[in-house]
ZAGU-266371 format. One record per residue (C-alpha): residue number from 1; residue in one letter; x, y, z. Coordinates in steps of 0.5 Angstrom, whole numbers, plus 500, padded with zeros to 3 digits. Example, Ala and Ser with C-alpha at 12.3 -4.5 7.8 and 13.67 -1.06 7.14 Angstrom:
2
<site><pos>1</pos><code>a</code><u>525</u><v>491</v><w>516</w></site>
<site><pos>2</pos><code>s</code><u>527</u><v>498</v><w>514</w></site>
This chain:
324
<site><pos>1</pos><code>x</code><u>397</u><v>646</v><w>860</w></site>
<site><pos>2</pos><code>x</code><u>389</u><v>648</v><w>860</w></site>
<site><pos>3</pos><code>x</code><u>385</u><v>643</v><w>856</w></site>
<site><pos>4</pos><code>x</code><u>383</u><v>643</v><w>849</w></site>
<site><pos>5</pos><code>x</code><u>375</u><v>644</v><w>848</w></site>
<site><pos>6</pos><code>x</code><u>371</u><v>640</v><w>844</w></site>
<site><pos>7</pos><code>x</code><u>367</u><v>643</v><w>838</w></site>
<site><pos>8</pos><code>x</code><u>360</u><v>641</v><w>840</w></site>
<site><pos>9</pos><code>x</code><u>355</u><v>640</v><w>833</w></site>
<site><pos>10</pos><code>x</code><u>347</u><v>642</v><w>835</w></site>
<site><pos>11</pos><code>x</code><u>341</u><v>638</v><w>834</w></site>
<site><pos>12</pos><code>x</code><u>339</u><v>644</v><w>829</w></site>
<site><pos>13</pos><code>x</code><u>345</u><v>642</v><w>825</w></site>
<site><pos>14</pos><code>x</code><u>344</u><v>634</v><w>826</w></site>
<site><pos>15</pos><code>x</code><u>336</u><v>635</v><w>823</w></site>
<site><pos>16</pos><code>x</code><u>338</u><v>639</v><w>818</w></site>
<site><pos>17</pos><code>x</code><u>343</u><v>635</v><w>815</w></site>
<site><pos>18</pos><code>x</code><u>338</u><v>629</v><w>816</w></site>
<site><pos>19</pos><code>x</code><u>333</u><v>633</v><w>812</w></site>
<site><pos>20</pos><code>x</code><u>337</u><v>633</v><w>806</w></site>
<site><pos>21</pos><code>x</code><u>339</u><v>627</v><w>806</w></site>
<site><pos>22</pos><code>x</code><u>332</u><v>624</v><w>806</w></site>
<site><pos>23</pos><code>x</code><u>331</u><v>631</v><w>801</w></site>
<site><pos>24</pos><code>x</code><u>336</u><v>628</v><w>796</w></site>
<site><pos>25</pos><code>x</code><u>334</u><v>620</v><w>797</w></site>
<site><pos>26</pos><code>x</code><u>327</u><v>623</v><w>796</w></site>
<site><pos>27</pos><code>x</code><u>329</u><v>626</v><w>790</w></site>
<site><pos>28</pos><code>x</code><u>333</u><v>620</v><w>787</w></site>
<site><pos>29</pos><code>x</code><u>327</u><v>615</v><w>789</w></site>
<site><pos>30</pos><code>x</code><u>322</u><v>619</v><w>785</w></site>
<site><pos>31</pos><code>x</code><u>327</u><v>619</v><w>779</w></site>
<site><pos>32</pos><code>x</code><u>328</u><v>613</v><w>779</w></site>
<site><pos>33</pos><code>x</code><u>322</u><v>609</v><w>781</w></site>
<site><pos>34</pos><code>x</code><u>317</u><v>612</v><w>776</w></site>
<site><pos>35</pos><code>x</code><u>323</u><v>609</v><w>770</w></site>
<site><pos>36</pos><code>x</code><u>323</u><v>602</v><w>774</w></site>
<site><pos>37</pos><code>x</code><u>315</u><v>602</v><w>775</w></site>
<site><pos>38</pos><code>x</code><u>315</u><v>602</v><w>768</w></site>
<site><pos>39</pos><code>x</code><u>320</u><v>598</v><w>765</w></site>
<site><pos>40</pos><code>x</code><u>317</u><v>593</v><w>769</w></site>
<site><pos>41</pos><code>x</code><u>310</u><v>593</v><w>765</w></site>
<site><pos>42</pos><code>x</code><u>307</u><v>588</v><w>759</w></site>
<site><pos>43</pos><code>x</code><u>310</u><v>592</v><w>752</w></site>
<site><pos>44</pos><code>x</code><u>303</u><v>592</v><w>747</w></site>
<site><pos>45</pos><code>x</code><u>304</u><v>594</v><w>740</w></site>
<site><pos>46</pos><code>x</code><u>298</u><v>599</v><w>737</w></site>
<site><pos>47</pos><code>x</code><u>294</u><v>597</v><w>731</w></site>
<site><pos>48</pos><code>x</code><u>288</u><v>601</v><w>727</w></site>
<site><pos>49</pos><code>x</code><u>283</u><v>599</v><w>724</w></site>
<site><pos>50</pos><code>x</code><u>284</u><v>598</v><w>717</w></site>
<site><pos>51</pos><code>x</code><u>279</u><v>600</v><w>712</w></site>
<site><pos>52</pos><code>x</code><u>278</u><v>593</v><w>706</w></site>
<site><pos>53</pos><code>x</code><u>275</u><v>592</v><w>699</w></site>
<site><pos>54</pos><code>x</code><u>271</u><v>586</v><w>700</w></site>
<site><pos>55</pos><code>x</code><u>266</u><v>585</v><w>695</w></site>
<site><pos>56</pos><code>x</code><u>260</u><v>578</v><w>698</w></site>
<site><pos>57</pos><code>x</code><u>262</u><v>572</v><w>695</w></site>
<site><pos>58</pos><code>x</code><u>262</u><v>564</v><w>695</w></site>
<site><pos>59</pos><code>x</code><u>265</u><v>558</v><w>694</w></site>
<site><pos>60</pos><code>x</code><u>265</u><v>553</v><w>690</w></site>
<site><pos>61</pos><code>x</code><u>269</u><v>547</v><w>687</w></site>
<site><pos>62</pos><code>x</code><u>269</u><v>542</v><w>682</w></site>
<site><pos>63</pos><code>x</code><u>270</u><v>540</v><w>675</w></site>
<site><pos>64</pos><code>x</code><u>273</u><v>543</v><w>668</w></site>
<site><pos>65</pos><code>x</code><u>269</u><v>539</v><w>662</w></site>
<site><pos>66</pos><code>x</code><u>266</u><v>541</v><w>655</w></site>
<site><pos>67</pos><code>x</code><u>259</u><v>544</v><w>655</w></site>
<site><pos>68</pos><code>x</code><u>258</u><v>541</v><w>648</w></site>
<site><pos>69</pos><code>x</code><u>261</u><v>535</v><w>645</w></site>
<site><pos>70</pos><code>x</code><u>259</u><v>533</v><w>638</w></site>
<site><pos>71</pos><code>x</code><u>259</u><v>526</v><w>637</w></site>
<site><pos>72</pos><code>x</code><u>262</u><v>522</v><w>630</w></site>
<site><pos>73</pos><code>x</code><u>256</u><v>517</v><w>629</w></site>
<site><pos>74</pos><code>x</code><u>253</u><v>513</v><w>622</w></site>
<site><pos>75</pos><code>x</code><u>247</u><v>511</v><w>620</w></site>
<site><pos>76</pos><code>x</code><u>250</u><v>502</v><w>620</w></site>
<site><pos>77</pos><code>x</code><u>253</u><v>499</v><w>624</w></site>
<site><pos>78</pos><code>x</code><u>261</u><v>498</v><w>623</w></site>
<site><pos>79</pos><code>x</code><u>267</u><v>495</v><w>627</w></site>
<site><pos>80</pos><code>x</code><u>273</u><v>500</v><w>628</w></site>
<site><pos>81</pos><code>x</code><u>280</u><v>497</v><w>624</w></site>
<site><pos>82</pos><code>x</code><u>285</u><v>503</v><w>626</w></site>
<site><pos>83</pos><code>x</code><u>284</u><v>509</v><w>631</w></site>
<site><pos>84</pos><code>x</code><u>289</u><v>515</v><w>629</w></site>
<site><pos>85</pos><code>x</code><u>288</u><v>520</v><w>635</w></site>
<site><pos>86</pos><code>x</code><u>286</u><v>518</v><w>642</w></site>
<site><pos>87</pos><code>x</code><u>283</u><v>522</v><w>648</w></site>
<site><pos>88</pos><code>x</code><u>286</u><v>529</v><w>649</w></site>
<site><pos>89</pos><code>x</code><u>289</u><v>529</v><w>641</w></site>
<site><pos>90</pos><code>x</code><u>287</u><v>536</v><w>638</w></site>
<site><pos>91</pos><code>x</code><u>283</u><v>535</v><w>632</w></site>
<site><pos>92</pos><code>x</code><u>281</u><v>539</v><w>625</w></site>
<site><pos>93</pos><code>x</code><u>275</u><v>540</v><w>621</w></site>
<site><pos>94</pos><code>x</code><u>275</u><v>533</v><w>616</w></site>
<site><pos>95</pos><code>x</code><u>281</u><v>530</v><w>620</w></site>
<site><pos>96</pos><code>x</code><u>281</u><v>523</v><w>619</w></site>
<site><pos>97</pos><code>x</code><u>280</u><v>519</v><w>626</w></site>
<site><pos>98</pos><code>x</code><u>278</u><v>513</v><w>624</w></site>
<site><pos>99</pos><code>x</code><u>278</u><v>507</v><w>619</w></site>
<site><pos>100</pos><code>x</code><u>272</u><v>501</v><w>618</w></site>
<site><pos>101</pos><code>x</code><u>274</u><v>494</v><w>617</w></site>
<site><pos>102</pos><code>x</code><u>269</u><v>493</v><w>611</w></site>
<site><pos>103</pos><code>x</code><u>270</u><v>486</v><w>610</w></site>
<site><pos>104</pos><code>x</code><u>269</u><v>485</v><w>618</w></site>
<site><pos>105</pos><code>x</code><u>262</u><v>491</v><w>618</w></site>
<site><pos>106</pos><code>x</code><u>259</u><v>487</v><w>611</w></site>
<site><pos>107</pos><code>x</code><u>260</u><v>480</v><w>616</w></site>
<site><pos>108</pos><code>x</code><u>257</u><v>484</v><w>623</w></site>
<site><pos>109</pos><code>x</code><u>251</u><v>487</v><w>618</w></site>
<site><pos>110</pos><code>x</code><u>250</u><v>480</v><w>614</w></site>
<site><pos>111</pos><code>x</code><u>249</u><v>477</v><w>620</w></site>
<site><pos>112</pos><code>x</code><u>244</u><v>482</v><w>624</w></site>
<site><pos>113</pos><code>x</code><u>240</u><v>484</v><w>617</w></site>
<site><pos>114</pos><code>x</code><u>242</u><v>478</v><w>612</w></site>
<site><pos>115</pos><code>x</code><u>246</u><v>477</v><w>607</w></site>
<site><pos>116</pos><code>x</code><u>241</u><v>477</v><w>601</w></site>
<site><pos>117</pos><code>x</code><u>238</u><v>483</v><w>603</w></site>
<site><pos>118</pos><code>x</code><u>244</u><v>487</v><w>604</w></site>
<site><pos>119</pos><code>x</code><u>248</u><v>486</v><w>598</w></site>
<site><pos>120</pos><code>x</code><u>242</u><v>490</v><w>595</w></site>
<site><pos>121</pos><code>x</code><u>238</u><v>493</v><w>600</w></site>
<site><pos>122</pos><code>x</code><u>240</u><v>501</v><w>603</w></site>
<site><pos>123</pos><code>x</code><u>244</u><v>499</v><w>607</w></site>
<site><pos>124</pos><code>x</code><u>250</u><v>497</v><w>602</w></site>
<site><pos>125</pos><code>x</code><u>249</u><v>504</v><w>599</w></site>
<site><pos>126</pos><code>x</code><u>250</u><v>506</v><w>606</w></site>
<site><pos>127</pos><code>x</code><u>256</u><v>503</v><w>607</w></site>
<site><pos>128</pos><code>x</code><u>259</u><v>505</v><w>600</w></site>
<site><pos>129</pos><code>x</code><u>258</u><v>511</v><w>601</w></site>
<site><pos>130</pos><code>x</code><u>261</u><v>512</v><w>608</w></site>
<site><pos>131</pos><code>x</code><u>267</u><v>510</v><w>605</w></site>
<site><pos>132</pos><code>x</code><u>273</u><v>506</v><w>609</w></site>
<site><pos>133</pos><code>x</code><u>275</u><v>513</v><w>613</w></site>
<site><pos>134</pos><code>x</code><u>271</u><v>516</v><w>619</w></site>
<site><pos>135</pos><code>x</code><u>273</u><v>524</v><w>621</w></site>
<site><pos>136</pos><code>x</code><u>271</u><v>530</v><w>625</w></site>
<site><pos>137</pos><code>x</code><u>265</u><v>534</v><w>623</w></site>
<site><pos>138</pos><code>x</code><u>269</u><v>540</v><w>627</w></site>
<site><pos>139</pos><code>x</code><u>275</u><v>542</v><w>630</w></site>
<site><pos>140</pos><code>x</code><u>276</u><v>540</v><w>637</w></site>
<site><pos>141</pos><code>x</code><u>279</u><v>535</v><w>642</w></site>
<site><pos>142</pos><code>x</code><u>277</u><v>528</v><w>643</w></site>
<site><pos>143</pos><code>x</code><u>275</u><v>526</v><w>649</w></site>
<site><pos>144</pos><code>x</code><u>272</u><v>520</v><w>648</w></site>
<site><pos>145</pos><code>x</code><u>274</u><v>514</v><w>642</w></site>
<site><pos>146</pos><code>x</code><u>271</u><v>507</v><w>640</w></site>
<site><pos>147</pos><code>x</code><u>276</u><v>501</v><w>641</w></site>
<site><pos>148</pos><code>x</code><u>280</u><v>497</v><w>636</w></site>
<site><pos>149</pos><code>x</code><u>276</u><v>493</v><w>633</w></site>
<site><pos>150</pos><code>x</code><u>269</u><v>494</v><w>637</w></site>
<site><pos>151</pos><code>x</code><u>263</u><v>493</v><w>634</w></site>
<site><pos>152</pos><code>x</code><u>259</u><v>499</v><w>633</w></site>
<site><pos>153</pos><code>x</code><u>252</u><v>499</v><w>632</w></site>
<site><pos>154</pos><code>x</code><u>248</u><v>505</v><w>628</w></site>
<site><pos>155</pos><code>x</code><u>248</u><v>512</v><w>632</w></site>
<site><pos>156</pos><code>x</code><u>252</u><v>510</v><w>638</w></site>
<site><pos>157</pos><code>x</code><u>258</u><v>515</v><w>638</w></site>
<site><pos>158</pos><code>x</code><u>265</u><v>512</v><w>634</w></site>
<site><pos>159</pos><code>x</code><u>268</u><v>519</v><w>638</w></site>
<site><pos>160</pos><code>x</code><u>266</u><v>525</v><w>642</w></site>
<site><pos>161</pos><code>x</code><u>269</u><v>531</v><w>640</w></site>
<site><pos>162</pos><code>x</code><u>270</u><v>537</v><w>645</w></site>
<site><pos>163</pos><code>x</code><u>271</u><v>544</v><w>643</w></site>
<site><pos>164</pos><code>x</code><u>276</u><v>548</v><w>647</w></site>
<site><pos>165</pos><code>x</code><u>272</u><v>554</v><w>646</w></site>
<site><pos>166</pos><code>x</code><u>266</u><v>551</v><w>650</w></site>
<site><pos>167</pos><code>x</code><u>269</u><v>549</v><w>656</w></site>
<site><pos>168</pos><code>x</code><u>265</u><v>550</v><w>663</w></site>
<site><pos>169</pos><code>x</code><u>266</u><v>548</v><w>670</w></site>
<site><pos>170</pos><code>x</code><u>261</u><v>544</v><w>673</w></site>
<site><pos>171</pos><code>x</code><u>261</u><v>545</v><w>681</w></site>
<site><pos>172</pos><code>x</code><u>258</u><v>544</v><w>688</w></site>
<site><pos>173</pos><code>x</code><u>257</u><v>550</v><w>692</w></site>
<site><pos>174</pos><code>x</code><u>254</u><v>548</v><w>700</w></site>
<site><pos>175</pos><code>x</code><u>247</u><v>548</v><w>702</w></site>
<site><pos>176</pos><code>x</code><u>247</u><v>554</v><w>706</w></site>
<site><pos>177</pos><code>x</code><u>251</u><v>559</v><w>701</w></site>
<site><pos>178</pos><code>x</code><u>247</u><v>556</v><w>695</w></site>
<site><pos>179</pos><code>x</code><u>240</u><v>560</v><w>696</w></site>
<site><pos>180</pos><code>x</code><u>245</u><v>566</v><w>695</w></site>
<site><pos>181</pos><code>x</code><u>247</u><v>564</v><w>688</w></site>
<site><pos>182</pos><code>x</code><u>244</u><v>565</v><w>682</w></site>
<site><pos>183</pos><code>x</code><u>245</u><v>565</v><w>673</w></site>
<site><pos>184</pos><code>x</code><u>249</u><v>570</v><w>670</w></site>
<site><pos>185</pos><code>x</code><u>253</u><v>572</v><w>677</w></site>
<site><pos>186</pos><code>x</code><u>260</u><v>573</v><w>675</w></site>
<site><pos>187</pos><code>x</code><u>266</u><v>567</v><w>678</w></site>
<site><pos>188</pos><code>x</code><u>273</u><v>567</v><w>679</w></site>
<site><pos>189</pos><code>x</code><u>276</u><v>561</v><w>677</w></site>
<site><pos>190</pos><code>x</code><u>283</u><v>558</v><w>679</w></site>
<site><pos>191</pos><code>x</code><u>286</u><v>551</v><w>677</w></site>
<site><pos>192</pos><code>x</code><u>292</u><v>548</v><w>680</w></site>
<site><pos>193</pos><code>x</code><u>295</u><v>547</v><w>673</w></site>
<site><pos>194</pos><code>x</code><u>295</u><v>554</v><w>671</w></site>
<site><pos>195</pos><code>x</code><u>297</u><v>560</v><w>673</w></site>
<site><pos>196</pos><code>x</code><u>292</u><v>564</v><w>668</w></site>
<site><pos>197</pos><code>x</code><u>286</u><v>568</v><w>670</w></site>
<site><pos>198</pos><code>x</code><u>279</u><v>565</v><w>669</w></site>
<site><pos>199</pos><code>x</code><u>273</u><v>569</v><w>669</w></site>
<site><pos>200</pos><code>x</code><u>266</u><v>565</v><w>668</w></site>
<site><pos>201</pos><code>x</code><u>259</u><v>566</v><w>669</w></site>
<site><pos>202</pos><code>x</code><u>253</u><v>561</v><w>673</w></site>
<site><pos>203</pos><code>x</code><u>249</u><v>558</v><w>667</w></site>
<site><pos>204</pos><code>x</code><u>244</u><v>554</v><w>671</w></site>
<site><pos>205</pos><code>x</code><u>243</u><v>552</v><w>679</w></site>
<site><pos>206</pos><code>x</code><u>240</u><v>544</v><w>679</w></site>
<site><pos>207</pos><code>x</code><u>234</u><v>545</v><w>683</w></site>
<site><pos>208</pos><code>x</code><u>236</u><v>538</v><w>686</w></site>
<site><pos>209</pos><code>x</code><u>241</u><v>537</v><w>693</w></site>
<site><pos>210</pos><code>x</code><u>245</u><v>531</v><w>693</w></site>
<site><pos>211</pos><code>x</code><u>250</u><v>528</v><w>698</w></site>
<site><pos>212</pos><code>x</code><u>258</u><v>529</v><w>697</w></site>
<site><pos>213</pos><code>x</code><u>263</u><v>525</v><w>702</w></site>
<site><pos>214</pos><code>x</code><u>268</u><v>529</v><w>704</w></site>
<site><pos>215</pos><code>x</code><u>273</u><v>525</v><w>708</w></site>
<site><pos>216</pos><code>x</code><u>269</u><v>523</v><w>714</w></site>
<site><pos>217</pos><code>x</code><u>263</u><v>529</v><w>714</w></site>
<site><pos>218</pos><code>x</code><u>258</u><v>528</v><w>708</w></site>
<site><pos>219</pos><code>x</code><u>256</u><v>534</v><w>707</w></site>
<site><pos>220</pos><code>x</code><u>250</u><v>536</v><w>702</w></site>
<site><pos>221</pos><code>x</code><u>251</u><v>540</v><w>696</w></site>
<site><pos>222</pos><code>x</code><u>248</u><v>543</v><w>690</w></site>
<site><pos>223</pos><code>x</code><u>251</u><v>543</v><w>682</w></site>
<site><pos>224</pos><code>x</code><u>252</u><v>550</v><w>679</w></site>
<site><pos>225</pos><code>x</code><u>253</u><v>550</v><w>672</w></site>
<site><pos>226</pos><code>x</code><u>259</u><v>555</v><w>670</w></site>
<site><pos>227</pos><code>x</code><u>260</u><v>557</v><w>663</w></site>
<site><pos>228</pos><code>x</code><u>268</u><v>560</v><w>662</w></site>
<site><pos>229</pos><code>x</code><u>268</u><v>566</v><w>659</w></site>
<site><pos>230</pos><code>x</code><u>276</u><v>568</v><w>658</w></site>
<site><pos>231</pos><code>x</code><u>281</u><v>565</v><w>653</w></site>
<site><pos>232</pos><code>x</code><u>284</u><v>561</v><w>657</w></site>
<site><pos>233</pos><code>x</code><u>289</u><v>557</v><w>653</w></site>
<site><pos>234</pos><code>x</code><u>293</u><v>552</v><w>658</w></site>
<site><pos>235</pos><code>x</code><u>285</u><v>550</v><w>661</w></site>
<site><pos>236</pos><code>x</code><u>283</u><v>543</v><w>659</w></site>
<site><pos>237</pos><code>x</code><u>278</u><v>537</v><w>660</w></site>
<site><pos>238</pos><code>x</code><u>279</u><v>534</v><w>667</w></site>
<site><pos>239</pos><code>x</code><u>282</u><v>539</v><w>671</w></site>
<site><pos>240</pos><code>x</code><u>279</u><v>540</v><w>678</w></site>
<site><pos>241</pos><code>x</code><u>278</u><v>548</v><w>679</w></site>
<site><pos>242</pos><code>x</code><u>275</u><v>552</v><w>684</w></site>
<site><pos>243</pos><code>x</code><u>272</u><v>558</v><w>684</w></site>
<site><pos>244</pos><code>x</code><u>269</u><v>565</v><w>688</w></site>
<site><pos>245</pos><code>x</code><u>262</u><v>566</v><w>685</w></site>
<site><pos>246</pos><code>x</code><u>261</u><v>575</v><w>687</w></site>
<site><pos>247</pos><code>x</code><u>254</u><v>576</v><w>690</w></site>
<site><pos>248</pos><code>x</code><u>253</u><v>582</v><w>691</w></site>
<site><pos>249</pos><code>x</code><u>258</u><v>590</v><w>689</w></site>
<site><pos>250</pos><code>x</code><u>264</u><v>592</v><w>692</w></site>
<site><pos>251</pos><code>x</code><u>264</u><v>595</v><w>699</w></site>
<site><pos>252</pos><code>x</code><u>268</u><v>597</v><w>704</w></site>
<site><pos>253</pos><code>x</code><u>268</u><v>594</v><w>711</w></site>
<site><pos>254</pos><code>x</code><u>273</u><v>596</v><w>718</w></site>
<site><pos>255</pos><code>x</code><u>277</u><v>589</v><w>719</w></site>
<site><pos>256</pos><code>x</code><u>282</u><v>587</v><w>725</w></site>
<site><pos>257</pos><code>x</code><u>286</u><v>581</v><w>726</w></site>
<site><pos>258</pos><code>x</code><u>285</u><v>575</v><w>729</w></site>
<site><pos>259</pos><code>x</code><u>290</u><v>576</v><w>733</w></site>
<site><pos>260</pos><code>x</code><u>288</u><v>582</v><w>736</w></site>
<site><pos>261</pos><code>x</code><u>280</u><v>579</v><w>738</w></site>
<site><pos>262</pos><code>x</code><u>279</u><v>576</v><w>744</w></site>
<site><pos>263</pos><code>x</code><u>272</u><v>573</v><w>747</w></site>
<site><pos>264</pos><code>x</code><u>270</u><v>571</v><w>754</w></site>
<site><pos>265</pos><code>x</code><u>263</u><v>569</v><w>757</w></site>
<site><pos>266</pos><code>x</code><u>260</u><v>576</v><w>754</w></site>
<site><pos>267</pos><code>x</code><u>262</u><v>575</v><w>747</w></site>
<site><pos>268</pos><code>x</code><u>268</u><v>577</v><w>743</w></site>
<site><pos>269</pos><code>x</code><u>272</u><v>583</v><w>746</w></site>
<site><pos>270</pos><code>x</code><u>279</u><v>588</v><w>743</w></site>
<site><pos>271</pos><code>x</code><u>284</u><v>591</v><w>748</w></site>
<site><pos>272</pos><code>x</code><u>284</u><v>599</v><w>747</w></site>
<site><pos>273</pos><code>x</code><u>290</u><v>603</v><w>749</w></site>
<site><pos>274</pos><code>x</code><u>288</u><v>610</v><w>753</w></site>
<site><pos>275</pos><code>x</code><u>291</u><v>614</v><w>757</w></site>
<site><pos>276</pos><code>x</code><u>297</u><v>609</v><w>759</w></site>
<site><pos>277</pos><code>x</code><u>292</u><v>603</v><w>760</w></site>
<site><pos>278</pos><code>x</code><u>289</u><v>597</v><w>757</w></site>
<site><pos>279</pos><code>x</code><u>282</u><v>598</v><w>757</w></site>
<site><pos>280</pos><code>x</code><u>276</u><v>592</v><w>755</w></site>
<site><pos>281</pos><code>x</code><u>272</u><v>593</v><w>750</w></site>
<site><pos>282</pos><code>x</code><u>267</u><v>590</v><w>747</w></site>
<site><pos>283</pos><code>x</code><u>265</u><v>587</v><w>738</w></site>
<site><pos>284</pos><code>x</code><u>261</u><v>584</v><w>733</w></site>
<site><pos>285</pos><code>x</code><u>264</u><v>580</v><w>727</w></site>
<site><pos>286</pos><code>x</code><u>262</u><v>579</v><w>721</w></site>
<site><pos>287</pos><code>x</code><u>265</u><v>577</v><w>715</w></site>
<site><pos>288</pos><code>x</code><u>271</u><v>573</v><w>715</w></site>
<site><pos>289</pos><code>x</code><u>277</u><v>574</v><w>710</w></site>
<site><pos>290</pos><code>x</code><u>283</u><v>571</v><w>710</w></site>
<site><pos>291</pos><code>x</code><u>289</u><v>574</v><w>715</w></site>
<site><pos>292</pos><code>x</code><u>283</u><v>579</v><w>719</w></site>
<site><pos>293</pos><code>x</code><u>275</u><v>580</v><w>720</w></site>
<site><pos>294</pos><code>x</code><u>270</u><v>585</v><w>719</w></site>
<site><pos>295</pos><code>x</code><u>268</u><v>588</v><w>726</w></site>
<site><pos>296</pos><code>x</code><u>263</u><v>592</v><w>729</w></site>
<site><pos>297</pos><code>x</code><u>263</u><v>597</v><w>734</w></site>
<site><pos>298</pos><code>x</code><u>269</u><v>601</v><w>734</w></site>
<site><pos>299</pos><code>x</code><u>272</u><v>607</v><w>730</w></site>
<site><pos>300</pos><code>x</code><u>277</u><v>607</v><w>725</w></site>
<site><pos>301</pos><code>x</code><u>282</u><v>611</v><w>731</w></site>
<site><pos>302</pos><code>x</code><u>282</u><v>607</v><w>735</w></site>
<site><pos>303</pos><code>x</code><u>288</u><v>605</v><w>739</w></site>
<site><pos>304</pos><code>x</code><u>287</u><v>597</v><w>738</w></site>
<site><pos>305</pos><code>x</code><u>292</u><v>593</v><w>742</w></site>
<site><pos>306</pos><code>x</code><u>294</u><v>588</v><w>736</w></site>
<site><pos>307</pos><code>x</code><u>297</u><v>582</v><w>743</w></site>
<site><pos>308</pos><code>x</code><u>292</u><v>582</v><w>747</w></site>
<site><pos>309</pos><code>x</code><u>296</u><v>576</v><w>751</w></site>
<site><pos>310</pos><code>x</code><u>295</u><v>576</v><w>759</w></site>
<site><pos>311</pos><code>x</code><u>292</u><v>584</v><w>759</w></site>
<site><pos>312</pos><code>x</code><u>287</u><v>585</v><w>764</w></site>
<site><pos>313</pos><code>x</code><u>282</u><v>590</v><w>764</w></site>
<site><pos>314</pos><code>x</code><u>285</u><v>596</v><w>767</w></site>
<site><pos>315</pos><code>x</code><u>291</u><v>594</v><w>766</w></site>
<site><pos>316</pos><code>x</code><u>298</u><v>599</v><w>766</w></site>
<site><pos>317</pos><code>x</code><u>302</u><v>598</v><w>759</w></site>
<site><pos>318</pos><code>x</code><u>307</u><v>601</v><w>755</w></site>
<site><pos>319</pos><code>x</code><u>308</u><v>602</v><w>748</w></site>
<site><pos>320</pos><code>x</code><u>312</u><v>598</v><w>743</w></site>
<site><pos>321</pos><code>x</code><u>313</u><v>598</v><w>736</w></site>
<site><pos>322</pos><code>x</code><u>308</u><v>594</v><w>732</w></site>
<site><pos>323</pos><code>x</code><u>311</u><v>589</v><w>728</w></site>
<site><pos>324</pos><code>x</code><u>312</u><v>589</v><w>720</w></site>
């Protein structure tokens, strides 16, 4: 029996098999790399500048009060039998508020004029003619009121009359603001008791500084007189207010937020997104706003990546959605 021959595979055909294996792992691996590479990399989240209306402002703080009071007062000294309202009670013109002890005055004038005198002299006649009842001059809220029973010599307050329609805040605005606050300039105030919008005007600026504690600091202040101007119905004496006095006109200014600021040795930086990387870039602030700040030096298209947490100069990112 003659012998099987062997089929013998060439170089050529070996090479050329290996060639197209690595042709086709080569070509998986290009496939595949790119999309690991990438899965791999920092997610940023893009943000553009945002154009804001801000119109220069102020703060200040202080308390709601009366701008005039008018004051209940005789021309003789009489003691108090009967108070009929107290602190905070709103009162009409001609209601009464108060009643004399007349046997106790004519003991109190007796005493300080003397007897003989008095039964004949003016002040008798003042006292008849006062009557034994006190009342308002206007109407208003009674923010101040003598005792029972309290001696009260001539021209002293029997009682202070506050009208609602002159309210006014007084308030302290810091040192270094106070050079940019002036009469006239328009306030917005809100109170912690009330939900309404109260609008005010500076009336007078103290051309004193005094100290004002605050916690540990002290801190030195200047007074600002605020007269308020809207009908606000639920204000009242007493209450603690604070308030934004407007500097200057509306405008428009670019802002970011802080998040997305950075600083280092240089000064205060963002990251922009192009061209696939987290390129440096540095800023000026300016004026601070609640959630965001003014910046400076950069266009409104700008690419600003909104968390700049580990980026480096440079650095390869991908693009993630920004959170609402």
């Amino acid at each position: 029996m003659g012998k099987k021959r062997r089929s013998k595979i060439s170089k050529s055909t070996i090479f050329a098999i290996i060639l197209s294996v690595i042709v086709i792992a080569g070509t998986y691996l290009v496939l595949i790399i790119p999309s690991t590479l990438k899965n791999r990399l920092p997610g940023v989240a893009v943000i553009l500048p945002q154009r804001t209306s801000y119109t220069p402002s102020v703060s200040c703080k202080g308390v709601i009060g009366y701008s005039e009071l008018d004051e209940i007062t005789l021309e003789i000294p009489v003691v108090l039998s009967q108070l009929l309202v107290a602190r905070g009670d709103r009162v009409d013109a001609g209601q009464v508020v108060a009643t004399i002890d007349k046997d106790r005055t004519i003991a109190v004038i007796s005493e300080l004029y003397g007897s003989e005198g008095f039964e004949s002299g003016e002040l008798y006649t003042m006292l008849k003619k006062a009557g034994d009842r006190i009342t308002a001059a206007d109407s208003g809220v009674i923010y101040d009121i003598a005792r029972k029973g309290e001696i009260i010599m001539q021209g002293d307050s029997i009682a202070e009359i506050g009208r609602s329609e002159k309210l006014s805040m007084t308030a302290v605005v810091p040192e270094r603001s106070i050079s940019k606050v002036g009469a006239g300039q328009r306030v917005e105030i809100s109170a912690e008791a009330t939900s309404e919008e109260i609008i005010g005007k500076v009336v007078s600026v103290s051309s004193l500084a005094s100290k004002l504690n605050n916690g540990r600091t002290e801190e030195t202040v200047v007074e600002v007189e605020i007269a308020i101007e809207s009908d606000a119905r639920e204000l009242r004496s007493g209450y603690t207010a604070s308030g934004k006095i407007l500097t200057g006109l509306e405008t428009s200014i670019l802002t970011l937020p802080y998040s997305a600021i950075c600083q280092d040795d240089k000064g205060e930086y963002v990251f922009i997104l192009s061209g696939g990387r987290a390129h440096k870039h540095y800023i000026k602030t300016g004026t601070e706003l609640s959630e965001s700040t003014e910046v400076y030096g950069i266009e409104d298209t700008a690419f600003v990546i909104g968390n700049p947490d580990g980026l480096t100069d440079g650095m390869l990112v991908k693009t993630e959605e920004a959170e609402e």
